[in-house]
N, C-alpha and C positions, 0 to 999 in steps of 0.2 A: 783550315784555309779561311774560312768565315770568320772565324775569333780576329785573325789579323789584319784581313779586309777592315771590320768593324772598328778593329783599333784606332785603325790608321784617317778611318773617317770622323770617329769622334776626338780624336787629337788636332786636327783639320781646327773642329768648330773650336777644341778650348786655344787652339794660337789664336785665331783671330777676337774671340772674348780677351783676351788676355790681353792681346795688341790694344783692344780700345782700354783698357783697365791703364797701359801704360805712358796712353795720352793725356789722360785726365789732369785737371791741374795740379793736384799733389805733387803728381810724378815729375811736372816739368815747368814748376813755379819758379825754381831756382837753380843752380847748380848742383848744389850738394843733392838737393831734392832727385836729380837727374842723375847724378852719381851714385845714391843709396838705392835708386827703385829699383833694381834687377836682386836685391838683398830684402829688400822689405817686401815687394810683393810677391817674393820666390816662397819667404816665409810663413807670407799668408795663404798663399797659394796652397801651399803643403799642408799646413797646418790644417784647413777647411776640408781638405783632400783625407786627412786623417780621420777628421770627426766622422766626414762621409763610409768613407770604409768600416769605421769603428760601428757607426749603426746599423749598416749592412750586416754584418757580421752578430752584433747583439741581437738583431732582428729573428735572424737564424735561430739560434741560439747556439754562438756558436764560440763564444766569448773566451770561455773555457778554453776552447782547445788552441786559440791564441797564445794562453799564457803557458801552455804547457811545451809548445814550440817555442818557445823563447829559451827552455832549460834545456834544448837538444842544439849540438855540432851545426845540423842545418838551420836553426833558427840563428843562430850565429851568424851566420851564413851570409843570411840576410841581412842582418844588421853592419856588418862588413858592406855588402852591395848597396846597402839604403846610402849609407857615407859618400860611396862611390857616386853613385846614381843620384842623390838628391843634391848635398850640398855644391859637388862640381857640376855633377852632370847640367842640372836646371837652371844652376845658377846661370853655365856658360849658354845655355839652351835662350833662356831671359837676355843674356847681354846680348846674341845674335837680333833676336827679336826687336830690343830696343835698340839695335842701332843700323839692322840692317832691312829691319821693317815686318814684321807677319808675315807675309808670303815668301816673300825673298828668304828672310831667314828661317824659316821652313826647307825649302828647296835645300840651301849651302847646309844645313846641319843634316840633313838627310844623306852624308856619308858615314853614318853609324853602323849601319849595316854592314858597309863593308870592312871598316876598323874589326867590329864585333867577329867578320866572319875569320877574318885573321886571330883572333886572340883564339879561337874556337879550335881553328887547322892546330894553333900549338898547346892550347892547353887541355880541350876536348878532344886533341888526336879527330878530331872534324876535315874530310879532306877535300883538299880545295884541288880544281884544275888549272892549267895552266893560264887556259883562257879566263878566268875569276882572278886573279893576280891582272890581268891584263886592263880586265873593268875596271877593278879597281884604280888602275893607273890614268885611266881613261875618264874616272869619275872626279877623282881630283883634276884634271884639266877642268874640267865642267865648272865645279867650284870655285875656279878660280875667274875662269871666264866670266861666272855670274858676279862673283865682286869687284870687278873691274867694265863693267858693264856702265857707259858714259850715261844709259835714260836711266838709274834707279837714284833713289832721293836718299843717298845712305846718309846718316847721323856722324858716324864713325868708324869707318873700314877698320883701320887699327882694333878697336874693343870690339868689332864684329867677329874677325876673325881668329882672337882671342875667345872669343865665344865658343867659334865651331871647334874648337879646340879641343877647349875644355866639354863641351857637349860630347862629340862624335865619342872620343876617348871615356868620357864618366860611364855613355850611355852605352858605351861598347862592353866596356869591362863588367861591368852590371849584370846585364843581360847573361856575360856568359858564367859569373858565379852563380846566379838563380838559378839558372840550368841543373848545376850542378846539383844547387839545392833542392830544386823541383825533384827530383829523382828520387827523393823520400815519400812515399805515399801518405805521411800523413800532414808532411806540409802542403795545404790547398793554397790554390790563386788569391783566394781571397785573406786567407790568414798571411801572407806574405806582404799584399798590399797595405796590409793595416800595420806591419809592422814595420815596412818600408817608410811609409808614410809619417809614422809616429818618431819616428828614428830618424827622417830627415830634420822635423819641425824642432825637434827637441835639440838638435846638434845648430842648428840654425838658433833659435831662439839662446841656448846656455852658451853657445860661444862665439858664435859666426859675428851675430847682431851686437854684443857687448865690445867686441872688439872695434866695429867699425864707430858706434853710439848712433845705432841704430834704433834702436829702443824707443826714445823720443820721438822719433816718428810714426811707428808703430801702434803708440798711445794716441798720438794725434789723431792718428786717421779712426780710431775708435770711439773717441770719446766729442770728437768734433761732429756738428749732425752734419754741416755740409759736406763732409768728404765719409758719410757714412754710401755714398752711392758706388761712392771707387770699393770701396769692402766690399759689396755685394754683388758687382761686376767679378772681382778675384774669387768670391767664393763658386758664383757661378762655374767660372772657368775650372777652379779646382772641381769640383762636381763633375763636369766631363772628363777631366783628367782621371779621376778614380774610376771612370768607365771604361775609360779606352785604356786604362792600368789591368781592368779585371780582365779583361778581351787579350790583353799584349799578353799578361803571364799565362792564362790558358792554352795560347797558341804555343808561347815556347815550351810549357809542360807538354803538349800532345806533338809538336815535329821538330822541335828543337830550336835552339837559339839563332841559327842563322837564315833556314826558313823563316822564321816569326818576324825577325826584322828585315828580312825583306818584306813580307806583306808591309809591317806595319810604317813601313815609308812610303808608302802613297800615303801618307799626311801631305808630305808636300804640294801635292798634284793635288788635291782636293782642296790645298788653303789657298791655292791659286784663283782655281774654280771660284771658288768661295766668296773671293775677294772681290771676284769681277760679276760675282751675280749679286752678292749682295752689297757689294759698299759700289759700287760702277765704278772698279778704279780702273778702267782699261790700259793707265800710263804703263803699265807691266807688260804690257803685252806687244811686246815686239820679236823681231827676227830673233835679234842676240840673245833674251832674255830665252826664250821660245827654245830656242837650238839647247843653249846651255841647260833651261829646265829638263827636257828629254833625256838629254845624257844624264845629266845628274842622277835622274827615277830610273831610267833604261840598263843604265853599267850600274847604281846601285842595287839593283834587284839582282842582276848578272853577273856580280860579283859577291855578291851572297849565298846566293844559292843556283846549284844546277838545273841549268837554264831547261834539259829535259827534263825535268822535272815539274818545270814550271807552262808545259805545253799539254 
């Protein structure tokens, strides 16, 4: 229960690092600049995320047994999930972000849970009650409320909600092949995040980015000193994401895929907090926004998991 609390709080902190990463002039000097960022700093994002994980795990010493999960069905596994989970999942995670805000787009992607608890009822034979069906239905109104909500400063509804999309469904489908995979005792949380992670960067870097000619930018923000501080803001954020990664798959190895994410969407609720304690954005905070956030966290917890359960 604790691993997914944690997750869900250190996920909090890397949206809002992230959100400021996506202000930055880089990201919104120009158009294209504004069009690549959700690709280029997904990338970097991962990528940082990886090296993190990769030294954790070296630290250990634990390096070894990474590579020998890699020759096994469930390291496969994973590498199937990373595709899932990294390249959609974050991508679409990043487009909410950048166009529906940090906080806001925290809340609207926080119907994972309930996607996930679905894919779970039919492919983990996971059973859902009638009333969990019903949240869910309940949770999408919410969603939908929150983006049609007249005080939020959206970018682009359109590629927002192409976000939660591609999000809710990457990060749903993910979650429940880990599962699967977690179920092997000798893949740990930690050797799964390193290769989640390495599997995203590398799929993002040899294809994603070549195709769009992403590259060029990528270099830019490297070798340029002024935009060496947007790097270090994403590496940052990547950094808490490998935590609240290690925290997410411990939870779903020890009660399963659809408890774990319900803990771990109180991100939403926390990037809110978050937002209003430390950047003083109070503009969020109204009746509509207020109603819709509750539902949103309330039926996505409640349609994840049994709600006695969660008492």
């Amino acid at each position: 229960m604790t691993s997914g609390i944690i997750a869900g709080i250190t996920w909090a902190l890397e949206t809002l690092i992230l959100g400021i990463a996506l202000k930055m002039t880089p990201f919104i000097s120009t158009q294209e600049a504004i069009t690549l960022a959700p690709f280029v700093s997904t990338f970097i994002h991962d990528g940082f995320s990886a090296i993190w994980a990769t030294l954790y795990n070296s630290l250990r010493g634990n390096e070894g047994e990474v590579k020998k999960i890699l020759k096994t069905s469930s390291g496969k596994f994973v590498i199937l999930a990373a595709i899932i989970g990294g390249p959609v999942g974050m991508t679409g995670y990043v487009l909410t972000v950048n166009n529906l805000g940090p906080s806001i787009g925290a809340v609207a992607s926080a119907i994972f849970p309930a996607v996930g608890a679905v894919l779970a009822y039919f492919f983990l034979k996971e059973k859902m009650q009638w009333y969990q069906w019903m949240f869910l239905f309940i949770t999408l109104l919410g969603v939908y409320g929150l983006g049609n909500s007249s005080s939020l400063n959206v970018r682009n509804l359109s590629l927002g909600l192409i976000g939660i999309i591609m999000c809710t469904f990457g990060w749903g489908i993910e979650a429940v092949i880990l599962a699967k995979s977690l179920k092997n005792d000798d893949v740990k949380d930690a050797y799964a995040l390193q290769i989640r992670q390495t599997t995203s960067a590398i799929v993002y870097g040899g294809i994603i980015l070549p195709i769009i000619n992403g590259w060029p930018v990528v270099i830019s923000l490297f070798t340029n000193a002024k935009t060496e501080e947007v790097v270090l803001v994403i590496a940052l954020a990547g950094l808490f994401a490998t935590i609240s990664y290690l925290f997410y798959y411990k939870a779903i190895s020890k009660i399963g895929p659809s408890k774990a994410m319900a803990l771990d969407v109180t991100y939403a609720a926390w990037a809110v907090i978050f937002t209003v304690l430390f950047f003083h954005d109070i503009h969020i905070v109204t009746k509509s926004t207020i109603v819709c956030t509750v539902v949103v966290l309330v039926c996505g917890i409640l349609s994840a998991a049994d709600y006695r359960e969660l008492i």
